[in-house]
N, C-alpha and C positions, 0 to 999 in steps of 0.2 A: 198386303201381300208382298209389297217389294222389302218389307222389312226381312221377312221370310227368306226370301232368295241370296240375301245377303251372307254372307261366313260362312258358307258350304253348303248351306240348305236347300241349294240349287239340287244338289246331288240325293239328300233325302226326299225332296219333294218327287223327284225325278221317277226314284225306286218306286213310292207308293203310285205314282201314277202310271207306272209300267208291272205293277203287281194289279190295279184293281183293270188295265185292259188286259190281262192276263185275266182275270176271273171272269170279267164278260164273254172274251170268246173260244171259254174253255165251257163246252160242255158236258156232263157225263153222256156214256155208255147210253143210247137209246136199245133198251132193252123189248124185245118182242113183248108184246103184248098175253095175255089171257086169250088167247086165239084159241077156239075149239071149230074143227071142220066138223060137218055127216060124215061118216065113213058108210062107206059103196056097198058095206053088208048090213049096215044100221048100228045103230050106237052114232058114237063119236071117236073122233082123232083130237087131246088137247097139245098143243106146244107145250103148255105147262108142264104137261104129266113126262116131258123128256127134257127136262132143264138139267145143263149139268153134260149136256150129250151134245154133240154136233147133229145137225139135222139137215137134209139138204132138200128142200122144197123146192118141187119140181111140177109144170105145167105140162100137160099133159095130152093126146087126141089120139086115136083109135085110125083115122083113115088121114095120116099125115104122112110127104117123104120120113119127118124123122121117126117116124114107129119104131122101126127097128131098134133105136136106142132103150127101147125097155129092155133088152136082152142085158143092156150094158149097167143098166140100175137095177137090175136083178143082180148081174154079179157084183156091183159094186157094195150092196145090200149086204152080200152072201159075203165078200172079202173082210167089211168090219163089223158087222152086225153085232159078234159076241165082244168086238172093243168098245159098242156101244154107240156107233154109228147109224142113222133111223133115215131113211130114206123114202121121202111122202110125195106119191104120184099125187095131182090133183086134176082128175079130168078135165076138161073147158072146152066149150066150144062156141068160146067167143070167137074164132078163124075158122067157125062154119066147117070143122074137120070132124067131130066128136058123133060116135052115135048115137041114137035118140032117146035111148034110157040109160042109167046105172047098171042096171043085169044084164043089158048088151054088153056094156062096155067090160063089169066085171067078167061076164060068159069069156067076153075077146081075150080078154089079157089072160086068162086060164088060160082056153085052151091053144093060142098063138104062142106066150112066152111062160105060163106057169109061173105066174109072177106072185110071191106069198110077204111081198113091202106090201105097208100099207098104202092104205086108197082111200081119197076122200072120194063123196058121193059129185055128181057132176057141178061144175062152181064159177063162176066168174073172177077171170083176175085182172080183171082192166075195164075201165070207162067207170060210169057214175054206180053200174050196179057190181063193181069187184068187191071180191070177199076185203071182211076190214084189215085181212095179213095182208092182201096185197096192197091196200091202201094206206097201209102203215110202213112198205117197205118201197112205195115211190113216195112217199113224204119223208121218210128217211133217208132215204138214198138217189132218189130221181128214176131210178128203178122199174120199168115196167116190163112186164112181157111184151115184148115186141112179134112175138112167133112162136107157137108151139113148142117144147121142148127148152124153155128157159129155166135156167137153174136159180136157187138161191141158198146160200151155206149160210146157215146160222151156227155160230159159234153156241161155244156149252154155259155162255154167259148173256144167251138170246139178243147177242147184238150182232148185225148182217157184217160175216166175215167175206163174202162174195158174191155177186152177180156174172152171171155167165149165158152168153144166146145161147142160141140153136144147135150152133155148130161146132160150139164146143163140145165133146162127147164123153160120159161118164164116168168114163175109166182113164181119161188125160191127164197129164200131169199136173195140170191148171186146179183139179178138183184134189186128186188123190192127194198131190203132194202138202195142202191145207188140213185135210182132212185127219193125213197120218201125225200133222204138226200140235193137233187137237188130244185126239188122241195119245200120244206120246210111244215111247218105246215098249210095245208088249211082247 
């Protein structure tokens, strides 16, 4: 080896050894999975079938302060929907806020916000029984729902462009302005 090192090949060995720790801790794009939710009127919701599209997966409860923010992913829905924006409520009631069926819950969101995003059927997004999106996007990202009303943007290349609490609200600049960057100029 010290022969090596000799007449510049300090500098060639150097490169290759600064090129293969560049390929160790360069990983790709963790791309969302084949996730398919229940949707709340039966069938299914797949991630798959909106690749290509930003999607902002959203946690969800029926008797929480943040309710009121379905008004705001309603019109957040209704602002990009035709640029191909998908905005997926996912009920829970792992914070014990959520009511005790899907046709409660669907009934609620008619008739309080007339909400026409879609809806997965009631779901877990945290602990040992969370759906495998959520437990692909806190092994991804560190990422949990903390509290009702947790956001998550997935880019149109199903890799997690944002996480956002509670108290972020749906129509802030935090989401839109990612959102429109997705989407582009229409």
């Amino acid at each position: 080896m010290l022969i090596l090192l000799r007449k510049g090949y300090v500098f060639i060995l150097m490169a290759l050894l600064a090129l293969a720790a560049s390929i160790v801790l360069t990983s790709p794009v963790k791309a969302a999975g084949p996730f398919t939710f229940p949707a709340i009127e039966g069938g299914t919701h797949a991630l798959d079938a909106w690749r290509g599209r930003p999607v902002l997966v959203v946690n969800t409860a029926s008797q929480c302060a943040f309710t009121p923010q379905y008004d705001e992913l309603q019109a957040l829905f209704d602002r990009y929907k035709d640029r191909g924006l998908v905005v997926l409520a996912v009920p829970s009631d792992d914070f014990n806020q959520e009511l005790a069926s899907a046709g409660k819950v669907k009934e609620f969101c008619a008739v309080n916000f007339n909400l026409t995003l879609p809806m997965t059927d009631i779901t877990h997004v945290k602990g040992a029984k969370a759906h495998p999106f959520f437990a692909w996007v806190k092994s991804s990202s560190g990422f949990t729902p903390g509290w009702n009303f947790n956001k998550v943007l997935i880019a149109p290349d199903g890799s997690i462009a944002g996480t956002f609490g509670s108290t972020v609200k749906p129509l802030s600049g935090k989401i839109t302005a990612p959102i429109e960057a997705m989407l582009g100029k229409s």
